[in-house]
mmCIF file of the protein (N, C-alpha, C, O) and its ligand, coordinates in Angstrom:
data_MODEL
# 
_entry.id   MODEL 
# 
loop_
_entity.id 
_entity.type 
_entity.pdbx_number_of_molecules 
1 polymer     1 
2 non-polymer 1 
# 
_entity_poly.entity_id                      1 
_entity_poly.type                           'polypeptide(L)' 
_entity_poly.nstd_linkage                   no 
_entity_poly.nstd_monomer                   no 
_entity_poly.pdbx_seq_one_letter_code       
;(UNK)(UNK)(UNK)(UNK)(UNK)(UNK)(UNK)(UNK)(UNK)(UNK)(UNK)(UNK)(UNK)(UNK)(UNK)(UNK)
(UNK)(UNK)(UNK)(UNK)(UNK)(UNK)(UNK)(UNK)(UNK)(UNK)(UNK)(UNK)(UNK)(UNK)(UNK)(UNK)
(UNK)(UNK)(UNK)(UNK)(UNK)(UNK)(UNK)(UNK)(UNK)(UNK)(UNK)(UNK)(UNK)(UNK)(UNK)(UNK)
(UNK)(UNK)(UNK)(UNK)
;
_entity_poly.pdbx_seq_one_letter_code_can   XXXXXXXXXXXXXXXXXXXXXXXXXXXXXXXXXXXXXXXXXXXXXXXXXXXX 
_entity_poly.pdbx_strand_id                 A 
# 
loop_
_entity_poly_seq.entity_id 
_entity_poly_seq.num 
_entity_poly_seq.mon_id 
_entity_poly_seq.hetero 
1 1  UNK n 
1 2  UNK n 
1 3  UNK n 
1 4  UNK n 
1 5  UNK n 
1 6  UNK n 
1 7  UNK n 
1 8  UNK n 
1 9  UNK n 
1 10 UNK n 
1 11 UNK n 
1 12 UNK n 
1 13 UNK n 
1 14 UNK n 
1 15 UNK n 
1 16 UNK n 
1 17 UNK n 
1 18 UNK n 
1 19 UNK n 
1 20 UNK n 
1 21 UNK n 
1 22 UNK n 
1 23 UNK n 
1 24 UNK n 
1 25 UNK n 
1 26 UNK n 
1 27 UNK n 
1 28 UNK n 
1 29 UNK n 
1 30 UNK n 
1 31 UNK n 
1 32 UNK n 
1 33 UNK n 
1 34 UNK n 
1 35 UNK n 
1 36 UNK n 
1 37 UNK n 
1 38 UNK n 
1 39 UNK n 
1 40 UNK n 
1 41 UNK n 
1 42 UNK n 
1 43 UNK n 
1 44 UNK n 
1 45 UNK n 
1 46 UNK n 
1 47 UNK n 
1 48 UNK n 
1 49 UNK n 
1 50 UNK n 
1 51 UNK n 
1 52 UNK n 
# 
loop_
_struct_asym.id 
_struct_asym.entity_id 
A 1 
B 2 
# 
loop_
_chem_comp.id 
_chem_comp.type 
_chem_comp.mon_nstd_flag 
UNK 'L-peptide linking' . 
ZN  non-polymer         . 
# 
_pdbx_entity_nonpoly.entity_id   2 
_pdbx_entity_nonpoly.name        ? 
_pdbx_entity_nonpoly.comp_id     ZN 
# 
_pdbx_nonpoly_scheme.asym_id         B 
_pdbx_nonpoly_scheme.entity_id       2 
_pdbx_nonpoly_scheme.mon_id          ZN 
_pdbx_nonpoly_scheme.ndb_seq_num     1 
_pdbx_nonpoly_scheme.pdb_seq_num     101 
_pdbx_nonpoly_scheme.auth_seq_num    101 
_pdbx_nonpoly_scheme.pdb_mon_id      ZN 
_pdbx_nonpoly_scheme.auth_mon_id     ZN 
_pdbx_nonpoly_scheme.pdb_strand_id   A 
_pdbx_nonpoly_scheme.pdb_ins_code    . 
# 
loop_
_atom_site.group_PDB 
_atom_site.id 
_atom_site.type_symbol 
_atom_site.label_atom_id 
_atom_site.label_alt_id 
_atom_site.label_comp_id 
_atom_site.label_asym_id 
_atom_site.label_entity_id 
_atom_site.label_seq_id 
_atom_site.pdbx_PDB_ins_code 
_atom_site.Cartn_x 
_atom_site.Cartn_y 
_atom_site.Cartn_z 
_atom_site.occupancy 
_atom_site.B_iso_or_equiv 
_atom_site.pdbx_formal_charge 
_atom_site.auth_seq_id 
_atom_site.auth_comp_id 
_atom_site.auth_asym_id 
_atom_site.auth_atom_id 
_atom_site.pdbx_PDB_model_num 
ATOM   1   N  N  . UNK A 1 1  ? 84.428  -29.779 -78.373 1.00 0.00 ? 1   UNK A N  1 
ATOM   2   C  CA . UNK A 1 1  ? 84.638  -28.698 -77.401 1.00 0.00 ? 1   UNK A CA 1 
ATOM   3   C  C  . UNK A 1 1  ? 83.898  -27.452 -77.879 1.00 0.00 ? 1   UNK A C  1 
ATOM   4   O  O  . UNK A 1 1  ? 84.076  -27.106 -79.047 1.00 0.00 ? 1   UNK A O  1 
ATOM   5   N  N  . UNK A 1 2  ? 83.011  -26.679 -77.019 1.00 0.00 ? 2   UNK A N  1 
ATOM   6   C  CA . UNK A 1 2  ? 82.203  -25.969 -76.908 1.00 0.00 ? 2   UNK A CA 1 
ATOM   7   C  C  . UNK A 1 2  ? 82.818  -24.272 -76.292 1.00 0.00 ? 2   UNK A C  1 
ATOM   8   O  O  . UNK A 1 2  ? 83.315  -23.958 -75.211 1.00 0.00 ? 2   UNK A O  1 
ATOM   9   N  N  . UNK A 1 3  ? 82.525  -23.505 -77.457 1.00 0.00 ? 3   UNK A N  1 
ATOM   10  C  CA . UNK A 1 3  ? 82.938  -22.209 -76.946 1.00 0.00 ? 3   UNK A CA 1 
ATOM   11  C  C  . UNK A 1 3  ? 81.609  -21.402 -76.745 1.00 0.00 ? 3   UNK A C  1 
ATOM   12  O  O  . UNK A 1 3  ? 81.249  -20.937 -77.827 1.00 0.00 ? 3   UNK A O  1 
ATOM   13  N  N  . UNK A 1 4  ? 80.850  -21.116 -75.826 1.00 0.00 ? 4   UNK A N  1 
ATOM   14  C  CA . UNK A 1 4  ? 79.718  -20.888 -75.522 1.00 0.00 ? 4   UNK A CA 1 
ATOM   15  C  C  . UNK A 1 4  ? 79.536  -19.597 -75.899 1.00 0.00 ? 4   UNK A C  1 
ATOM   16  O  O  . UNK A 1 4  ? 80.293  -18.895 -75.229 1.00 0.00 ? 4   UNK A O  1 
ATOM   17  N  N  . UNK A 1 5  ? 78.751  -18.817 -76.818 1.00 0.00 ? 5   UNK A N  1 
ATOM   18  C  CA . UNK A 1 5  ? 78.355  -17.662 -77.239 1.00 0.00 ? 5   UNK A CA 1 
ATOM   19  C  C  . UNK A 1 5  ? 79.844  -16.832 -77.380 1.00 0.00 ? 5   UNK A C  1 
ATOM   20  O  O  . UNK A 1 5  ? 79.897  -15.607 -77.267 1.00 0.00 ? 5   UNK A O  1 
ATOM   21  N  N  . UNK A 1 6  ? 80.934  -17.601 -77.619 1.00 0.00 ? 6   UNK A N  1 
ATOM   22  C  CA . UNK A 1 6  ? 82.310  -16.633 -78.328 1.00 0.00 ? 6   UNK A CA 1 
ATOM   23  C  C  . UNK A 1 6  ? 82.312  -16.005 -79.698 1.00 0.00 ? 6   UNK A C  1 
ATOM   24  O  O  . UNK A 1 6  ? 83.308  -15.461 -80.175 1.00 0.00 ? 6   UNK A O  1 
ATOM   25  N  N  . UNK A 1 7  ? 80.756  -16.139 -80.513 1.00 0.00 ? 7   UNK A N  1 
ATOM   26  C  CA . UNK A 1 7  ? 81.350  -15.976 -81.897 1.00 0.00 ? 7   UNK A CA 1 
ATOM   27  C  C  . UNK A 1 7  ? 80.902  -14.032 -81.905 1.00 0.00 ? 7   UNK A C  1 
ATOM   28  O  O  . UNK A 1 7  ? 79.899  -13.449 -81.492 1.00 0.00 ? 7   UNK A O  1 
ATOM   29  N  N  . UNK A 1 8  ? 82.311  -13.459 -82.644 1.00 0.00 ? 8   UNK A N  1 
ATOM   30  C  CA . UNK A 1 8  ? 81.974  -12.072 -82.496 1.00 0.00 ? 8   UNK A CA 1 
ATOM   31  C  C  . UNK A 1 8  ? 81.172  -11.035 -83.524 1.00 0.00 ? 8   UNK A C  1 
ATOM   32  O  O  . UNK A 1 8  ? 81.108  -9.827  -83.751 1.00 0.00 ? 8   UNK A O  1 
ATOM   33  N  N  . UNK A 1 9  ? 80.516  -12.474 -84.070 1.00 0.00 ? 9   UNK A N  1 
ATOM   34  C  CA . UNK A 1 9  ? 79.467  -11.527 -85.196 1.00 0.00 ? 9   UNK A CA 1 
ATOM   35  C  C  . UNK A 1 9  ? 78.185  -11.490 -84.716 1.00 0.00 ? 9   UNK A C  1 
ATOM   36  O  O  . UNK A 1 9  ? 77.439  -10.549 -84.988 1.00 0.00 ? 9   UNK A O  1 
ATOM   37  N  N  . UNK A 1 10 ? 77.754  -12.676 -83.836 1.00 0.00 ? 10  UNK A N  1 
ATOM   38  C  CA . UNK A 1 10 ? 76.261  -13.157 -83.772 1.00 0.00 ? 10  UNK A CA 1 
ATOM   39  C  C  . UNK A 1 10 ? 76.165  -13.482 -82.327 1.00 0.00 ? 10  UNK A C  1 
ATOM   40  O  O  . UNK A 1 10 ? 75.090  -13.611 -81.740 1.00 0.00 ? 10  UNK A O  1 
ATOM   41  N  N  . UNK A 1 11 ? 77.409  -13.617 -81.742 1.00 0.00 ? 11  UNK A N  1 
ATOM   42  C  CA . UNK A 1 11 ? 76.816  -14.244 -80.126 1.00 0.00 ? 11  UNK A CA 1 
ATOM   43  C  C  . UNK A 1 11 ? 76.553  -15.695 -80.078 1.00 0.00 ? 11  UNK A C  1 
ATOM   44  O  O  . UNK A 1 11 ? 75.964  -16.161 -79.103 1.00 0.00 ? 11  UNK A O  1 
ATOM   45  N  N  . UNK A 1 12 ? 77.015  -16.588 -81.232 1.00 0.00 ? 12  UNK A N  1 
ATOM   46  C  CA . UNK A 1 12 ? 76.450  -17.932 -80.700 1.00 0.00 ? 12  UNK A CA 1 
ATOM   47  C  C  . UNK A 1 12 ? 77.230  -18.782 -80.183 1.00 0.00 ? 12  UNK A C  1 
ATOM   48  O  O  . UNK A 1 12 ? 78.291  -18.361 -79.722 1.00 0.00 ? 12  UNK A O  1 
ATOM   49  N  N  . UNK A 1 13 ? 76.993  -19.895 -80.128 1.00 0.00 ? 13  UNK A N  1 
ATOM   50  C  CA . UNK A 1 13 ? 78.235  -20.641 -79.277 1.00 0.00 ? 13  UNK A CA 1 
ATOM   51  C  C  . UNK A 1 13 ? 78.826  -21.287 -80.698 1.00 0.00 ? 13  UNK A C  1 
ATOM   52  O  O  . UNK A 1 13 ? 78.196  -21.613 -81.704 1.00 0.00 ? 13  UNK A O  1 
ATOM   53  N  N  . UNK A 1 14 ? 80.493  -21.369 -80.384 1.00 0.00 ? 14  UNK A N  1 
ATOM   54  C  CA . UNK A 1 14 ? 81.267  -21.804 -81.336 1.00 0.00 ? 14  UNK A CA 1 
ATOM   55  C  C  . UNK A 1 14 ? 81.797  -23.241 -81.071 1.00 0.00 ? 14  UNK A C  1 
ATOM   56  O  O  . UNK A 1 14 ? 81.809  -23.787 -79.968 1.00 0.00 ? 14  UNK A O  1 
ATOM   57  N  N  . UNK A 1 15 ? 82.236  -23.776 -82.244 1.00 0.00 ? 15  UNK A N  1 
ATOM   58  C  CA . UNK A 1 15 ? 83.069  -25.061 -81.338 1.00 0.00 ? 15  UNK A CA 1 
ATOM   59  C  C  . UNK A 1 15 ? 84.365  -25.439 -82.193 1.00 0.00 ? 15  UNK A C  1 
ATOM   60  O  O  . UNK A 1 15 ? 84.644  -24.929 -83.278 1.00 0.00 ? 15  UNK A O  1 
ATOM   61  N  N  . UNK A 1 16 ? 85.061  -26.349 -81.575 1.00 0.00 ? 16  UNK A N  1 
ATOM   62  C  CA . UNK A 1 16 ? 86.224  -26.352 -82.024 1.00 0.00 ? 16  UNK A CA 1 
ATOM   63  C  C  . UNK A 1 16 ? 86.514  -27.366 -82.866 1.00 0.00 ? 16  UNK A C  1 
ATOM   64  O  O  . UNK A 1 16 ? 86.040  -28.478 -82.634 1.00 0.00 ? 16  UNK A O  1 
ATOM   65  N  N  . UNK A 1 17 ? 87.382  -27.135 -84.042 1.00 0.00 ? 17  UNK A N  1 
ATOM   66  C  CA . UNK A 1 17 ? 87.789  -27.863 -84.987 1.00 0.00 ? 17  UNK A CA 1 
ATOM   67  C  C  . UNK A 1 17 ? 88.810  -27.913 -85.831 1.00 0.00 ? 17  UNK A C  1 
ATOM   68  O  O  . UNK A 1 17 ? 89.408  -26.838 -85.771 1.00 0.00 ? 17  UNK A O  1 
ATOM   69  N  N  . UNK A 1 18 ? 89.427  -28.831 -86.787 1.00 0.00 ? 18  UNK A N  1 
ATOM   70  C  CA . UNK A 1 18 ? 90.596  -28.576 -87.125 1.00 0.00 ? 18  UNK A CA 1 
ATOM   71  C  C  . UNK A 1 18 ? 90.752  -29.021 -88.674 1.00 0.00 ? 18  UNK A C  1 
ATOM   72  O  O  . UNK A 1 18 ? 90.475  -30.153 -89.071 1.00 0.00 ? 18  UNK A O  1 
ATOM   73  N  N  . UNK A 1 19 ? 91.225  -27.998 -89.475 1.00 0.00 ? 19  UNK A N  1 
ATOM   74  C  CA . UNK A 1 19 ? 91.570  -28.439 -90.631 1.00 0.00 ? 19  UNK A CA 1 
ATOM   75  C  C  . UNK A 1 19 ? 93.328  -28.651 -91.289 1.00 0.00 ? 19  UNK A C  1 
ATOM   76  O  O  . UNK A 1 19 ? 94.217  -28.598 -90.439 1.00 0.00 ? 19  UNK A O  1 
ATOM   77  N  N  . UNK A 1 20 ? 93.707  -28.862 -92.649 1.00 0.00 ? 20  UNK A N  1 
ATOM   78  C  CA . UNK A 1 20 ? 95.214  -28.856 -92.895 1.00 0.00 ? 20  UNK A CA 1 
ATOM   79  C  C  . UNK A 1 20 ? 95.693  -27.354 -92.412 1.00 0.00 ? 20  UNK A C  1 
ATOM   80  O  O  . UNK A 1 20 ? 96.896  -27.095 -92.388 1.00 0.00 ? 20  UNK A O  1 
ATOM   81  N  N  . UNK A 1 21 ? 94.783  -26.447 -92.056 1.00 0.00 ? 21  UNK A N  1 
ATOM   82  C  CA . UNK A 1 21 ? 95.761  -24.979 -92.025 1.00 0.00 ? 21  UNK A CA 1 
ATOM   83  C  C  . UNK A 1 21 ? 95.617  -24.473 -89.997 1.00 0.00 ? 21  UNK A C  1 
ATOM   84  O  O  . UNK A 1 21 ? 95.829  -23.509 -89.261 1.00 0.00 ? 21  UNK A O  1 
ATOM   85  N  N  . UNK A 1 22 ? 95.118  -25.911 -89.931 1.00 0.00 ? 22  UNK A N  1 
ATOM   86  C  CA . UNK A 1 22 ? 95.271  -25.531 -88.215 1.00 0.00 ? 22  UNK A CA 1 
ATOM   87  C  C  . UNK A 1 22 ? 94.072  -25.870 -87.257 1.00 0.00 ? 22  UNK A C  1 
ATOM   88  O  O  . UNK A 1 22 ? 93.142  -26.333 -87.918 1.00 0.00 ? 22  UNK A O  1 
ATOM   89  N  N  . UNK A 1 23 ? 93.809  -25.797 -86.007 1.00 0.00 ? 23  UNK A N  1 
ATOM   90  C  CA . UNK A 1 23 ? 92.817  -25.497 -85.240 1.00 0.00 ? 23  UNK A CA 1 
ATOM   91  C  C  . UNK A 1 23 ? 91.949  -24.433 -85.505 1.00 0.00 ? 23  UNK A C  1 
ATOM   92  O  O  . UNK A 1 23 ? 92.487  -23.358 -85.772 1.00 0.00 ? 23  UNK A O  1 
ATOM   93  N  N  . UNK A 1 24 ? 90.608  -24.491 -85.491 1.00 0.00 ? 24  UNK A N  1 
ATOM   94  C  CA . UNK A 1 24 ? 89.932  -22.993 -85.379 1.00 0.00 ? 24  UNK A CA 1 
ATOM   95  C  C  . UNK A 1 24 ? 88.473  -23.243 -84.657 1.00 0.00 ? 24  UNK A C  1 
ATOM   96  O  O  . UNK A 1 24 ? 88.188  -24.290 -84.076 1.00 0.00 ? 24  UNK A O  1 
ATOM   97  N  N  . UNK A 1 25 ? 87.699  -22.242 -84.773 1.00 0.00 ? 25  UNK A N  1 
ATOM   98  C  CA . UNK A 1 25 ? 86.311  -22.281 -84.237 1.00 0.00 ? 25  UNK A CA 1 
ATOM   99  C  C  . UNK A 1 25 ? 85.518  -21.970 -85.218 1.00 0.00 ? 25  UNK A C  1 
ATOM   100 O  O  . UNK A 1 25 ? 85.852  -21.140 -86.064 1.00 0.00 ? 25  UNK A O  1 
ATOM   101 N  N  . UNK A 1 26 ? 84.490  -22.525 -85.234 1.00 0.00 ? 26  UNK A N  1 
ATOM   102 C  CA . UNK A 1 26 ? 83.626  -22.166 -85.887 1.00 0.00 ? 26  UNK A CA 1 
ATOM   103 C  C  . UNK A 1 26 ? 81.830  -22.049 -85.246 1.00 0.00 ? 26  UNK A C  1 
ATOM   104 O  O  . UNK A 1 26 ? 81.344  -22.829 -84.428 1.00 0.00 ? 26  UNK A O  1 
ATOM   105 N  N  . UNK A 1 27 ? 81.247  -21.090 -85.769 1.00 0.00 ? 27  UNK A N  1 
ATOM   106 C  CA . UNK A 1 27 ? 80.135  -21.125 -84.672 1.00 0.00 ? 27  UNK A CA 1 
ATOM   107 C  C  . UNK A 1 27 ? 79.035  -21.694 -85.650 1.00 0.00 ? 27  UNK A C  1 
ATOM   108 O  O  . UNK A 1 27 ? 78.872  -21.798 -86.865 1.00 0.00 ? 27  UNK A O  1 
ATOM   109 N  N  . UNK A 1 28 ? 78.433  -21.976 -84.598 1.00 0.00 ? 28  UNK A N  1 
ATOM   110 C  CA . UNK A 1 28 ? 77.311  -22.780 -85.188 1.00 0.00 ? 28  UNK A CA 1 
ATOM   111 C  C  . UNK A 1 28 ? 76.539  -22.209 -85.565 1.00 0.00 ? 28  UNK A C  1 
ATOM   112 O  O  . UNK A 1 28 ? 76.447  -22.462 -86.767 1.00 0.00 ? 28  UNK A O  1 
ATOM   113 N  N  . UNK A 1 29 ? 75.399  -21.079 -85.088 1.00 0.00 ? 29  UNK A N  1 
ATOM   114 C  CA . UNK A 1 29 ? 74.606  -20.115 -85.979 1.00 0.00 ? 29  UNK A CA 1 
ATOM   115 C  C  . UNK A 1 29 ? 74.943  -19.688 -87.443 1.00 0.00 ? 29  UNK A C  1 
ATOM   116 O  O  . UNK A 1 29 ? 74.355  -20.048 -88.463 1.00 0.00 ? 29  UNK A O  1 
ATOM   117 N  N  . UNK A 1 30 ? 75.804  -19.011 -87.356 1.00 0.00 ? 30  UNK A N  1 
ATOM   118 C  CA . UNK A 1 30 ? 76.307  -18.259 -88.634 1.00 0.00 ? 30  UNK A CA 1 
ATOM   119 C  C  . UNK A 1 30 ? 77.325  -18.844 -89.678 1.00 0.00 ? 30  UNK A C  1 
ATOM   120 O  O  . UNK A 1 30 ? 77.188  -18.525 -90.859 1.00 0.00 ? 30  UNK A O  1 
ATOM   121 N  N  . UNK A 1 31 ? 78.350  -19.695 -89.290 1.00 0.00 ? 31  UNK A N  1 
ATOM   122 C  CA . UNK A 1 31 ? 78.628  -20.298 -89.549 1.00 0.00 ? 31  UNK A CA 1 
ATOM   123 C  C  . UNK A 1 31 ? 80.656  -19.205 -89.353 1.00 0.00 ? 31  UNK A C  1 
ATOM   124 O  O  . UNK A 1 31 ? 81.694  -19.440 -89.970 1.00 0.00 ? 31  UNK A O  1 
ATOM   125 N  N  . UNK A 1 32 ? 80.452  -18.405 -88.552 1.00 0.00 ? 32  UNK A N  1 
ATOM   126 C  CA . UNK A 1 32 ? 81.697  -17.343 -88.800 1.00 0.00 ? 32  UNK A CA 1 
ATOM   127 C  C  . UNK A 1 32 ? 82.636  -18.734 -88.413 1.00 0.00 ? 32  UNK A C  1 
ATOM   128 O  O  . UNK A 1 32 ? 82.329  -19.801 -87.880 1.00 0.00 ? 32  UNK A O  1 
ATOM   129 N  N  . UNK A 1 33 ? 83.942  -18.187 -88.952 1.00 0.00 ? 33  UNK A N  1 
ATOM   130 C  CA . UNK A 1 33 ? 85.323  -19.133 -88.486 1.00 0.00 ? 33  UNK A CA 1 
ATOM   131 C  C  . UNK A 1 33 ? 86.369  -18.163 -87.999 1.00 0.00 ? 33  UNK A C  1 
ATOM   132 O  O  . UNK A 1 33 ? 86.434  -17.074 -88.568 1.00 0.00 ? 33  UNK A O  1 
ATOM   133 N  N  . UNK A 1 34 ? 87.395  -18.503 -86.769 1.00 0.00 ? 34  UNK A N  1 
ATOM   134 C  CA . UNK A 1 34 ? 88.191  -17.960 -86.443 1.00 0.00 ? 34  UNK A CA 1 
ATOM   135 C  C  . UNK A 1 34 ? 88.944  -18.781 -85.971 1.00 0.00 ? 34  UNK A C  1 
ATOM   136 O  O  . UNK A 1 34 ? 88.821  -19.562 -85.028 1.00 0.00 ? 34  UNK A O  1 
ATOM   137 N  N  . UNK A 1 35 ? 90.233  -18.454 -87.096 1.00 0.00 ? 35  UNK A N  1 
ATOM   138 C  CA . UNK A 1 35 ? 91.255  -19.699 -86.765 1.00 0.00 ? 35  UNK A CA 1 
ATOM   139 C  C  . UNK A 1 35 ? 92.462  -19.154 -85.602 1.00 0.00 ? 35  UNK A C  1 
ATOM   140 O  O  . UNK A 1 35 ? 92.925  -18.026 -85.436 1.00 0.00 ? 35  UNK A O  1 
ATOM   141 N  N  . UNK A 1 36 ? 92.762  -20.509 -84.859 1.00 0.00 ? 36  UNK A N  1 
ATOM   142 C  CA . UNK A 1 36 ? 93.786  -20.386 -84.136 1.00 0.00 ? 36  UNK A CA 1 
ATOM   143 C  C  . UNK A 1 36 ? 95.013  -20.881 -84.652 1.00 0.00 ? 36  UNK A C  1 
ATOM   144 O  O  . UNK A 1 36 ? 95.367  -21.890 -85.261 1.00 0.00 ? 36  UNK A O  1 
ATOM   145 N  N  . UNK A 1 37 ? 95.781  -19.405 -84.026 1.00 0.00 ? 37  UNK A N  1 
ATOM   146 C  CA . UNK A 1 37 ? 96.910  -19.424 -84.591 1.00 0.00 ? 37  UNK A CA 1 
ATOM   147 C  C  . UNK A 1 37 ? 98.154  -19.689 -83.398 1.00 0.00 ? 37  UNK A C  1 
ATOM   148 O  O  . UNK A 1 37 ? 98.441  -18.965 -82.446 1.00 0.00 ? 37  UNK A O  1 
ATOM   149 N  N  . UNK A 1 38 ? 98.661  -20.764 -83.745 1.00 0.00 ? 38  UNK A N  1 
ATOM   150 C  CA . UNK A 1 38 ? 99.716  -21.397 -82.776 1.00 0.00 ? 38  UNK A CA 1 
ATOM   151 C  C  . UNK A 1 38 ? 100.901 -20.036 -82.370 1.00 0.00 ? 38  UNK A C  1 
ATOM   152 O  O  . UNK A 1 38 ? 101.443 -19.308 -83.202 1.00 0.00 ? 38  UNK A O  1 
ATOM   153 N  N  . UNK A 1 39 ? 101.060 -19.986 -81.040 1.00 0.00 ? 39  UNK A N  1 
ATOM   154 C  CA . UNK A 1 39 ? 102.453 -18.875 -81.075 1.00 0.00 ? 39  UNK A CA 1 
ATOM   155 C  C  . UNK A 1 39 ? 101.827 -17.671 -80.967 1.00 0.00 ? 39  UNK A C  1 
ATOM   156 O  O  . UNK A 1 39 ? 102.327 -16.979 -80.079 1.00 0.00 ? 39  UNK A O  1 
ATOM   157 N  N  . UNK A 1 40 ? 100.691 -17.041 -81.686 1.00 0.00 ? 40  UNK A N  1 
ATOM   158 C  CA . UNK A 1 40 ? 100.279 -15.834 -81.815 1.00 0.00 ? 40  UNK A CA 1 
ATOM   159 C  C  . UNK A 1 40 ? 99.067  -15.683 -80.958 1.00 0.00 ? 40  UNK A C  1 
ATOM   160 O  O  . UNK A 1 40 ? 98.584  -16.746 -80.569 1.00 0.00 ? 40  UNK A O  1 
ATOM   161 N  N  . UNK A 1 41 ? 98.641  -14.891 -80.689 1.00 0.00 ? 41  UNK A N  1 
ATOM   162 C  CA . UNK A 1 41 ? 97.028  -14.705 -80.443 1.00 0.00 ? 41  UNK A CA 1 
ATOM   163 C  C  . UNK A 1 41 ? 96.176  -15.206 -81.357 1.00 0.00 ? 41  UNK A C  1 
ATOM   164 O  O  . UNK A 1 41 ? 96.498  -15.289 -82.542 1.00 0.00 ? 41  UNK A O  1 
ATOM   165 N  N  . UNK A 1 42 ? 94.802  -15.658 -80.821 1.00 0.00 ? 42  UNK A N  1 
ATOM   166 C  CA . UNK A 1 42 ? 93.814  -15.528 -81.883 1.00 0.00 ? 42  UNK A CA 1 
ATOM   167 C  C  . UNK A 1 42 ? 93.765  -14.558 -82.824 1.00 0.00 ? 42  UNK A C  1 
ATOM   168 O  O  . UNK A 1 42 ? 94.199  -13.418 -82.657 1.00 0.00 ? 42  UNK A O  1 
ATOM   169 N  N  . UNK A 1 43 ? 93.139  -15.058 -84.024 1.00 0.00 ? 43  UNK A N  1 
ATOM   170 C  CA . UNK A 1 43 ? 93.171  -13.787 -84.958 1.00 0.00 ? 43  UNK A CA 1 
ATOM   171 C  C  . UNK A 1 43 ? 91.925  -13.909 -85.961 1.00 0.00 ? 43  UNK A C  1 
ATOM   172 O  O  . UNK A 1 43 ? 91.886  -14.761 -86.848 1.00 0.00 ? 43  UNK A O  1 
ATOM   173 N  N  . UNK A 1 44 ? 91.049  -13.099 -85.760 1.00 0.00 ? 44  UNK A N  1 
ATOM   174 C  CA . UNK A 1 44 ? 89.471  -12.956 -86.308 1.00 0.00 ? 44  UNK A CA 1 
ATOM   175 C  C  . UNK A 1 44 ? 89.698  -12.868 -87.845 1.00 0.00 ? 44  UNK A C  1 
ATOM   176 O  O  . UNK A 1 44 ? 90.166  -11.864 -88.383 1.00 0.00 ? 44  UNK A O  1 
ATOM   177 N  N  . UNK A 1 45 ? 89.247  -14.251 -88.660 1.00 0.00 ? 45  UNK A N  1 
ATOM   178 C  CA . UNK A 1 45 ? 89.092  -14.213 -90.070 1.00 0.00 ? 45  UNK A CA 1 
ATOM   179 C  C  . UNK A 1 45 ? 87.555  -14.170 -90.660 1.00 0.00 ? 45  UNK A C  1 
ATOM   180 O  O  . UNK A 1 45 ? 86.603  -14.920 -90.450 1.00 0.00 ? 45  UNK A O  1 
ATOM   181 N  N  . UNK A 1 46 ? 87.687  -13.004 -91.476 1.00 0.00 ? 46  UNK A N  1 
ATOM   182 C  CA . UNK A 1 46 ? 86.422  -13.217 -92.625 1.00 0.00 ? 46  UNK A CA 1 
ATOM   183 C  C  . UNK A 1 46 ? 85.967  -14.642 -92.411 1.00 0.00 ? 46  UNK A C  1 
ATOM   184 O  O  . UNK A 1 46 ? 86.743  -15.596 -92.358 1.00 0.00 ? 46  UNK A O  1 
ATOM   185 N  N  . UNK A 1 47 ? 84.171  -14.746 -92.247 1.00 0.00 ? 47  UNK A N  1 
ATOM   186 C  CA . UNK A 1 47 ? 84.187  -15.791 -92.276 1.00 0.00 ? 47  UNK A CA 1 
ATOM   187 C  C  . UNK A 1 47 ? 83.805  -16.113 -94.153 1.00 0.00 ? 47  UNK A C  1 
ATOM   188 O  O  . UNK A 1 47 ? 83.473  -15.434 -95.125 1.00 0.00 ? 47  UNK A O  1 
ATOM   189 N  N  . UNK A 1 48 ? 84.179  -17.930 -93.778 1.00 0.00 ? 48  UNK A N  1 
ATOM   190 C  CA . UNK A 1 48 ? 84.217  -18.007 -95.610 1.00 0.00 ? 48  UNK A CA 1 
ATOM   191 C  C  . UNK A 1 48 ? 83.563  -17.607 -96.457 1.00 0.00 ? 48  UNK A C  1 
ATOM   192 O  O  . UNK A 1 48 ? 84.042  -17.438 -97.578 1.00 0.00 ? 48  UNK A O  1 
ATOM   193 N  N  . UNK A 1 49 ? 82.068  -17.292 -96.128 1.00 0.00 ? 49  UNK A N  1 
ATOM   194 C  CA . UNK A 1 49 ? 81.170  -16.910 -97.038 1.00 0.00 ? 49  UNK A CA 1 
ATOM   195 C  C  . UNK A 1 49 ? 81.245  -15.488 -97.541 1.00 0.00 ? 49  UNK A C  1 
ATOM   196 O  O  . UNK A 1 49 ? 81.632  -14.630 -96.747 1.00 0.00 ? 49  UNK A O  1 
ATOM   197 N  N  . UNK A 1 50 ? 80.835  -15.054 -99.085 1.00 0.00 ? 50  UNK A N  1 
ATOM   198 C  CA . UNK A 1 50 ? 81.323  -13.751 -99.370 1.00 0.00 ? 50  UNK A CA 1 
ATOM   199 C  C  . UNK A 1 50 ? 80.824  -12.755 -98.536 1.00 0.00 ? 50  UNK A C  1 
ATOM   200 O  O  . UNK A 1 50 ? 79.691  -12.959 -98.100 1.00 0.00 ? 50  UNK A O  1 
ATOM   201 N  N  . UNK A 1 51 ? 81.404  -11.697 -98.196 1.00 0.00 ? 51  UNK A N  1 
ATOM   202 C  CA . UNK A 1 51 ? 80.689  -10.603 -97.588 1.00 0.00 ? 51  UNK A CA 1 
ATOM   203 C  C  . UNK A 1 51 ? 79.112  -10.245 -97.759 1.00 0.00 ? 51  UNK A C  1 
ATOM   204 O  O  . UNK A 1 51 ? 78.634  -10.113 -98.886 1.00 0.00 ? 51  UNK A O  1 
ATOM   205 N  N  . UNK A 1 52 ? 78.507  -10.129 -96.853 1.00 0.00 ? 52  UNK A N  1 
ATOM   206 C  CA . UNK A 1 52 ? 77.419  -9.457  -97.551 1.00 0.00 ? 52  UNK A CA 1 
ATOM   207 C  C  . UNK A 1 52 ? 77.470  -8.093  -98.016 1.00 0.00 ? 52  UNK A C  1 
ATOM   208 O  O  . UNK A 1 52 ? 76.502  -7.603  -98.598 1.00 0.00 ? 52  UNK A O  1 
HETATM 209 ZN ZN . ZN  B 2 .  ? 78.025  -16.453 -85.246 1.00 0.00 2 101 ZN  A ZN 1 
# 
């Protein structure tokens, strides 16, 4: 499943996936992740790589 240009660092399209800590998105350009959080709203995480 395809989130078309949702990612909010870069504009690219994200898609959906799931690890032990839940559902999330991750976009394909950049590689940002934003996990979904059951019950709550989405909620925009650092993506994994260190800050630049
Ligand atoms: Zn991106």
């Amino acid at each position: 499943m395809f989130f078309f240009k949702a990612c909010p660092r870069c504009g690219g399209d994200m898609y959906l996936n799931r690890d032990m800590y839940g559902a999330y998105t991750q976009c394909v350009q950049c590689g940002c992740v934003l996990y979904i959080q059951e019950e709550k709203e989405t909620v925009a995480v650092a993506a994994k790589e260190k800050a630049a």
